[in-house]
TORKERO-770331 format. One record per residue: residue number from 1; residue in three letters; chain; x, y, z of N, C-alpha, C in turn. Coordinates in Angstrom, 2 decimals, decimal comma. Example, Ala and Ser with C-alpha at 12.3 -4.5 7.8 and 13.67 -1.06 7.14 Angstrom:
BEGIN
R  resi  resn  chain   n.east  n.north     n.up  ca.east  ca.north    ca.up   c.east  c.north     c.up
R     1   ALA      A    13,19    -5,69     7,80    12,30     -4,50     7,80    13,20    -3,30     7,80
R     2   SER      A    12,85    -2,25     7,08    13,67     -1,06     7,14    12,90     0,03     7,87
END
This chain:
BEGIN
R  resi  resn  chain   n.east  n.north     n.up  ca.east  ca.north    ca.up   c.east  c.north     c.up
R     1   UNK      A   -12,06     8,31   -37,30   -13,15      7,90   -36,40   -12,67     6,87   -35,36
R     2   UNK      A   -11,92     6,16   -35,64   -11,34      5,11   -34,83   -10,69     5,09   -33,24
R     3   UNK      A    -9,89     6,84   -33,42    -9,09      7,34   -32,73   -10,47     7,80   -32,09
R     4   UNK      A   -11,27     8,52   -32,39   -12,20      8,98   -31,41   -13,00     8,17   -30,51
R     5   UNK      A   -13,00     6,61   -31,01   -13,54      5,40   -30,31   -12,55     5,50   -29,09
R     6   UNK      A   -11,18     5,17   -29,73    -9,95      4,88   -28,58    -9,90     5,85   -27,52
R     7   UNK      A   -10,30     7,21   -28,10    -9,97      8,20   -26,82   -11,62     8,01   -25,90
R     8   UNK      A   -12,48     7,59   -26,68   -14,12      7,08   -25,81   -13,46     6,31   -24,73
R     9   UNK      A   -13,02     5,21   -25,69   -12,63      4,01   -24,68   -11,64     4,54   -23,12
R    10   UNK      A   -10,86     5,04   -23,65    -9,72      5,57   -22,61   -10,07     6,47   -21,60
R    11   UNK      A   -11,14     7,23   -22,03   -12,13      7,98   -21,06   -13,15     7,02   -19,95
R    12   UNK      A   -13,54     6,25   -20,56   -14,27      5,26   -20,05   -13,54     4,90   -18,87
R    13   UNK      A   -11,91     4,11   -18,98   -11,68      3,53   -18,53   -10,89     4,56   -17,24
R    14   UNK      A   -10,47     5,61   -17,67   -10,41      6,44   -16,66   -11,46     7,32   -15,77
R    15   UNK      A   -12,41     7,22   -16,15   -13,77      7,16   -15,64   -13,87     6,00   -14,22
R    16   UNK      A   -13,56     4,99   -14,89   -14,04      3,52   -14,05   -13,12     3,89   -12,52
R    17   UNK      A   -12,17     4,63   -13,64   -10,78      3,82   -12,15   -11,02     5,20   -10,49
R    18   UNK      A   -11,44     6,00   -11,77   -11,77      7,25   -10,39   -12,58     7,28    -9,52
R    19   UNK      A   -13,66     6,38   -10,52   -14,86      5,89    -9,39   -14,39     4,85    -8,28
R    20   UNK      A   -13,35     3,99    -8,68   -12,90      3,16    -7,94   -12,20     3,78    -6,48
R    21   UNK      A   -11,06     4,87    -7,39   -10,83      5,80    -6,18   -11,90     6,13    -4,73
R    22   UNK      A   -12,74     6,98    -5,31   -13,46      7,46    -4,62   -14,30     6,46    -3,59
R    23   UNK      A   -13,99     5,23    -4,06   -14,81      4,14    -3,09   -13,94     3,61    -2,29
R    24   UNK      A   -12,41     3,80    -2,04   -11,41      3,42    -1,42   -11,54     3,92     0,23
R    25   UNK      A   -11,19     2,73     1,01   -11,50      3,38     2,57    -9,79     4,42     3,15
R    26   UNK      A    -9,83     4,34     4,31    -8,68      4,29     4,83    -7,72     3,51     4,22
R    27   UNK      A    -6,13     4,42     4,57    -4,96      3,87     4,07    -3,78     4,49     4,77
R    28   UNK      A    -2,75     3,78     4,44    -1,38      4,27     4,90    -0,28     3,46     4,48
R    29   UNK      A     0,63     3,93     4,22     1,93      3,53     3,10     2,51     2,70     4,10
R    30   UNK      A     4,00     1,84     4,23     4,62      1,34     4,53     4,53    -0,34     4,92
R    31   UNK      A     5,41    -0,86     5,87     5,24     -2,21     5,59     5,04    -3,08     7,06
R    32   UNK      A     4,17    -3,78     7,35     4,36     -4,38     8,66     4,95    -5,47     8,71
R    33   UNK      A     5,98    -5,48    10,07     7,44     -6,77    10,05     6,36    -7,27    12,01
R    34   UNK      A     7,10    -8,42    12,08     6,61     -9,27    13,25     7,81    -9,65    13,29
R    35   UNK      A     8,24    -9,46    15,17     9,53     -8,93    15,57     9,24    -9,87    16,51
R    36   UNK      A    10,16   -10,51    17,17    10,49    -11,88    18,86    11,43   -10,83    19,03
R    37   UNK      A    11,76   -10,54    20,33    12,63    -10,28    21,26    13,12   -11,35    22,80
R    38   UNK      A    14,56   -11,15    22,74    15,16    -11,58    23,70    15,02   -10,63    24,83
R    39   UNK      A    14,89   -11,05    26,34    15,23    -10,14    27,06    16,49    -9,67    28,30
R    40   UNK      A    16,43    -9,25    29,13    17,60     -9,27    29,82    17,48    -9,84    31,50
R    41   UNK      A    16,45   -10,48    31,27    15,87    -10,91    32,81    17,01   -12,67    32,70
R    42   UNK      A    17,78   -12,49    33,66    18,39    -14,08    33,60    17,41   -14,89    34,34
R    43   UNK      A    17,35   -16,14    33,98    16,29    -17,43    34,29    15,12   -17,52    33,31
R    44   UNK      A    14,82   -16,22    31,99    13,72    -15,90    31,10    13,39   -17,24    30,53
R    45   UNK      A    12,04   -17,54    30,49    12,04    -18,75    29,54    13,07   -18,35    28,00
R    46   UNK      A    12,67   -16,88    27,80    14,00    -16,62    26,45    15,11   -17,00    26,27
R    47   UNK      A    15,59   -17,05    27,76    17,47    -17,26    27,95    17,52   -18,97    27,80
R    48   UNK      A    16,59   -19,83    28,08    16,52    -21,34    27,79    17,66   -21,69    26,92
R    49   UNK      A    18,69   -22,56    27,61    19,62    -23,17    26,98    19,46   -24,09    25,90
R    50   UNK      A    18,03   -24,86    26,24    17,67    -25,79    25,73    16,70   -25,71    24,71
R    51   UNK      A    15,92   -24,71    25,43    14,44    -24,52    23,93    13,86   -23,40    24,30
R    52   UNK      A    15,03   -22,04    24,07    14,25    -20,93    24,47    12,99   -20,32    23,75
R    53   UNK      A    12,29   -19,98    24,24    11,00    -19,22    23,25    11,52   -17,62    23,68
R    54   UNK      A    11,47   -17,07    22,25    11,40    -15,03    22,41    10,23   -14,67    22,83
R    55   UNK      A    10,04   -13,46    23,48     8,83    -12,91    23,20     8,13   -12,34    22,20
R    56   UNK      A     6,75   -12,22    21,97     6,28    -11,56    21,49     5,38   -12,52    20,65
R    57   UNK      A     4,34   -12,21    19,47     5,15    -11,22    18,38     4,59    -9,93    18,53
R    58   UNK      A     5,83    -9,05    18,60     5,44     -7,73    18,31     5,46    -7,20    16,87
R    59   UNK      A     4,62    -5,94    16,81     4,36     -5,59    15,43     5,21    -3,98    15,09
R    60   UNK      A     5,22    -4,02    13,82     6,06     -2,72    13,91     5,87    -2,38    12,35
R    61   UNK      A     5,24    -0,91    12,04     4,63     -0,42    10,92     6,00     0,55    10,61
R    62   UNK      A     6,80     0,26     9,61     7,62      1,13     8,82     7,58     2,03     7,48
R    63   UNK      A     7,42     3,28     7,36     7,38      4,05     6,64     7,98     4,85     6,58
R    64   UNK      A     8,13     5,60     5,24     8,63      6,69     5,00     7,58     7,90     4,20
R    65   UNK      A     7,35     8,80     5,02     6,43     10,13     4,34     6,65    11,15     4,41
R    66   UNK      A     6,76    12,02     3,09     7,57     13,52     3,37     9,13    13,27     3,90
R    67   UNK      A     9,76    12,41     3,35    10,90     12,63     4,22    11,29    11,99     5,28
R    68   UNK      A    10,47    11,63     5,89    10,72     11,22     7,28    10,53     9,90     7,37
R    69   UNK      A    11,24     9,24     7,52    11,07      7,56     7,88    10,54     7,55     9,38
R    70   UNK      A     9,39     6,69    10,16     8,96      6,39    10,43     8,92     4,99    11,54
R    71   UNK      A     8,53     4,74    12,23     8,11      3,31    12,74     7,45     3,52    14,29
R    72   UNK      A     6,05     2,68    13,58     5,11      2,72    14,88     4,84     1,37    15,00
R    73   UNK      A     4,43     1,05    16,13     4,20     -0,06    17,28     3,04    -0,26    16,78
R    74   UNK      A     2,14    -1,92    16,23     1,16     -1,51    16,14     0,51    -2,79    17,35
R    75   UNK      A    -0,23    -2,51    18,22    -0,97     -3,64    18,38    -1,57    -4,94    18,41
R    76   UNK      A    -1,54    -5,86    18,86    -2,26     -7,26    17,40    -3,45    -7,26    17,28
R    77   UNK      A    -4,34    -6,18    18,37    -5,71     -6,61    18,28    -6,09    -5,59    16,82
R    78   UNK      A    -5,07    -4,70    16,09    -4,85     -3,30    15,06    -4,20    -4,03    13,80
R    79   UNK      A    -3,98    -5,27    13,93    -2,94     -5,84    13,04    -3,62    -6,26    11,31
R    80   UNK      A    -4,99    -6,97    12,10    -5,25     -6,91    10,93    -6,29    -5,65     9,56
R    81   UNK      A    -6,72    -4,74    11,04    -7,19     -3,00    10,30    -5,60    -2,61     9,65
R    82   UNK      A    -4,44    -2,76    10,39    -3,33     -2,03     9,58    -3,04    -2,73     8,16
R    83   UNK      A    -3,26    -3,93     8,48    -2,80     -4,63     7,10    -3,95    -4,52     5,42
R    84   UNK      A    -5,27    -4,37     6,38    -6,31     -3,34     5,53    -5,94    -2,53     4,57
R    85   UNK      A    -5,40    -1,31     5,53    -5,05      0,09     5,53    -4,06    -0,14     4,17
R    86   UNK      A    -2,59    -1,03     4,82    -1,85     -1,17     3,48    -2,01    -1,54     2,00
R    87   UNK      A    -2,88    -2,47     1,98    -3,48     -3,30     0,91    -4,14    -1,95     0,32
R    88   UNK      A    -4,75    -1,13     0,39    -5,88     -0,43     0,22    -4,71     0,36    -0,45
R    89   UNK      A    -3,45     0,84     0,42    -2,58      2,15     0,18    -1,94     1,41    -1,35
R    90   UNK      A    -1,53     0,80    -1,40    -1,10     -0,21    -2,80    -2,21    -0,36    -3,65
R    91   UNK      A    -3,40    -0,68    -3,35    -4,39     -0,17    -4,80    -4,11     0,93    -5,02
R    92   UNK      A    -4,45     1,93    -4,24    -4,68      3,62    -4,21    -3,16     3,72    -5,15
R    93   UNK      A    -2,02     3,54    -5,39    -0,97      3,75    -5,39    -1,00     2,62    -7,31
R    94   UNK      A    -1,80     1,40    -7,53    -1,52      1,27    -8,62    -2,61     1,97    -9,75
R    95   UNK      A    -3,79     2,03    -9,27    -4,79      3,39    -9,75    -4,28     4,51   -10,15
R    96   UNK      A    -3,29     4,70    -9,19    -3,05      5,91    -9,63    -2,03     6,21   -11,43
R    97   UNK      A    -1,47     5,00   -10,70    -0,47      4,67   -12,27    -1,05     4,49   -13,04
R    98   UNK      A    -2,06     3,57   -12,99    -2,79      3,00   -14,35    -3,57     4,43   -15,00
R    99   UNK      A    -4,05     5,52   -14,24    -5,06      7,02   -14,26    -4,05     7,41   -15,22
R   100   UNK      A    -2,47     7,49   -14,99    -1,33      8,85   -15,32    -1,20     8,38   -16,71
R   101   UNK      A    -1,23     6,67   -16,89    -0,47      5,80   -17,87    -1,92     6,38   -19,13
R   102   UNK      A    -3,19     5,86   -18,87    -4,14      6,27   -19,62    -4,43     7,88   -19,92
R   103   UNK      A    -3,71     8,87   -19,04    -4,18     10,22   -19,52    -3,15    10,56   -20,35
R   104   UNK      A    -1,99     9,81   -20,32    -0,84     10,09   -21,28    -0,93     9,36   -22,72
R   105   UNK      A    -1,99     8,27   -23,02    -2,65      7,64   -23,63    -3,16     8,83   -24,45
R   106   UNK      A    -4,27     9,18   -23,48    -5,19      9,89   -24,09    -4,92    11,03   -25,48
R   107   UNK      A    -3,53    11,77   -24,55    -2,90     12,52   -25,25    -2,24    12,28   -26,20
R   108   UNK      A    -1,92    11,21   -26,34    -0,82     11,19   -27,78    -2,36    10,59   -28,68
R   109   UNK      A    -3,48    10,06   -28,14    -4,61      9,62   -29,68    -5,07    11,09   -29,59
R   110   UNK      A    -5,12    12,01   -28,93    -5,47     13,70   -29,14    -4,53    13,95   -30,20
R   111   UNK      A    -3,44    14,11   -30,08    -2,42     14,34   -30,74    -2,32    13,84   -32,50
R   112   UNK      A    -2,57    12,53   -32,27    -3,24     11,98   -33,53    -4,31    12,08   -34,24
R   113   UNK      A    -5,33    12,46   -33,53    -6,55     12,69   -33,99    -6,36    14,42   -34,62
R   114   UNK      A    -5,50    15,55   -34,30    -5,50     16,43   -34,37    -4,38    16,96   -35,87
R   115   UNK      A    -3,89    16,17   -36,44    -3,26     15,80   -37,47    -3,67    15,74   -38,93
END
């Protein structure tokens, strides 16, 4: 009877997490870096002997999907929807582990219970 609690429980909890899924917004994998650049204009406040400032910051979204590595330009007024997006893609991504870890659970108290 015990085992049939545990596999309740484990249902439950894979229950919870799918619902969680399903409430997840937008997403997208990879990582955003904030980039200064030098330029090639001589007299640039950049080229400053003394206290140059780079430009920018520019933004730059790196991924890899299917294969293909990736990198897009993102905006700053987009910077903080992209950083959303990521956060969201990293739940979506430990849900999913925690779903695989509990259905493999499930199966070995099946397994036991069936004994």
């Amino acid at each position: 009877m015990t085992t049939q609690i545990s596999i309740a429980s484990v249902e439950k909890q894979i229950k919870a997490i799918q619902g969680e899924l399903a409430d997840l917004g937008p997403m997208r994998p990879g990582s955003l870096s904030e980039q200064y650049n030098v330029c090639g204009t001589p007299g640039c406040r950049c080229k400053d002997p003394k206290k140059p400032q780079k430009h920018g910051p520019y933004y730059h979204l790196n991924y890899t999907w299917r294969g293909k590595a990736r990198t897009e330009f993102v905006k700053a007024e987009a910077v903080e929807a992209v950083r959303d997006q990521l956060a969201t893609y990293k739940r979506f991504r430990t849900l999913t582990s925690e779903w695989v870890d509990l259905s493999l659970e499930r199966s070995r108290l099946q397994r036991e219970a069936a004994r």
